[in-house]
N, C-alpha and C positions, 0 to 999 in steps of 0.2 A: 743869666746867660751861663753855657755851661765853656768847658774848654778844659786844655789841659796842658799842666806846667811842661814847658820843653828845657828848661835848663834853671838851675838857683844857684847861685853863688853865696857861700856863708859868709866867707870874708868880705864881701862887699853888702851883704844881704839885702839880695836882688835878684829879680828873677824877671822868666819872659812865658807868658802866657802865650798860646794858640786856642783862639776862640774859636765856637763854630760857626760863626758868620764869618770865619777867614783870616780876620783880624789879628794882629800881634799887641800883647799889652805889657808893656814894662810892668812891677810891682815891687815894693821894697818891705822889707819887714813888718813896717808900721799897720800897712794894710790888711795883712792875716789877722785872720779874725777864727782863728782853730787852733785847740792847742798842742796838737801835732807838729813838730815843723815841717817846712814846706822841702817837698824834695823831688825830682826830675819825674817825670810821668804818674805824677797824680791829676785825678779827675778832676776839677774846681768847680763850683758854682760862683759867680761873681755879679754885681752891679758896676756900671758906670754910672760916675756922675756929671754936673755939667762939666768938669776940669777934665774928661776921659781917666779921672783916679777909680781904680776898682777897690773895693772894699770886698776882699775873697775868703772863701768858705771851702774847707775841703769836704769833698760830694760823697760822705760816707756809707751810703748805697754800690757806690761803683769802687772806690779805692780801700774796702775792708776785704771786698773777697780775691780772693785768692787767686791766681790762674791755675787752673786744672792740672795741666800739665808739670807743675811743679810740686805738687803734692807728695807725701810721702806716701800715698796711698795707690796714686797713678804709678808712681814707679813703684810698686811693688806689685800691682795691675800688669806692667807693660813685660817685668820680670818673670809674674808668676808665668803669662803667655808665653814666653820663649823657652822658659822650660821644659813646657808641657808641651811644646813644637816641638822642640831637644830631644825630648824622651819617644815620640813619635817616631822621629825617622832612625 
């Protein structure tokens, strides 16, 4: 199942999943199974088992790449166009 962290607490280390069936899943350190640590809007892959305990996987397909818009490429993209607007009028 996929979903994705809505909030991790280190000091308590614990967190709360938003799955895509809806669902809300507690998780606490023990359960990461990535050696990343877990931190607020990443992508997860996870199982439940019979207890509702998830044994979670960060989904590194979707949480390595980048947002576009944060690039240092897009901003120099979004600059170079206002320049070149600038120099226009």
């Amino acid at each position: 199942m996929k979903g994705k962290i809505l909030n991790y607490n280190i000091e308590n280390a614990s967190g709360v999943i938003s799955a895509d069936n809806g669902k809300r899943y507690l998780f606490s350190s023990s359960q990461w199974k990535s050696e990343e640590a877990p931190t607020a809007k990443q992508i997860v892959n996870f199982n439940i088992d019979e207890d509702d305990t998830p044994s979670i996987y960060l989904d590194k397909d979707t949480s390595s790449t980048s947002d576009a818009s944060t690039t240092p490429e897009s901003k120099g993209g979004i600059i170079d166009t206002f320049l070149k607007w600038f120099r226009k009028a």
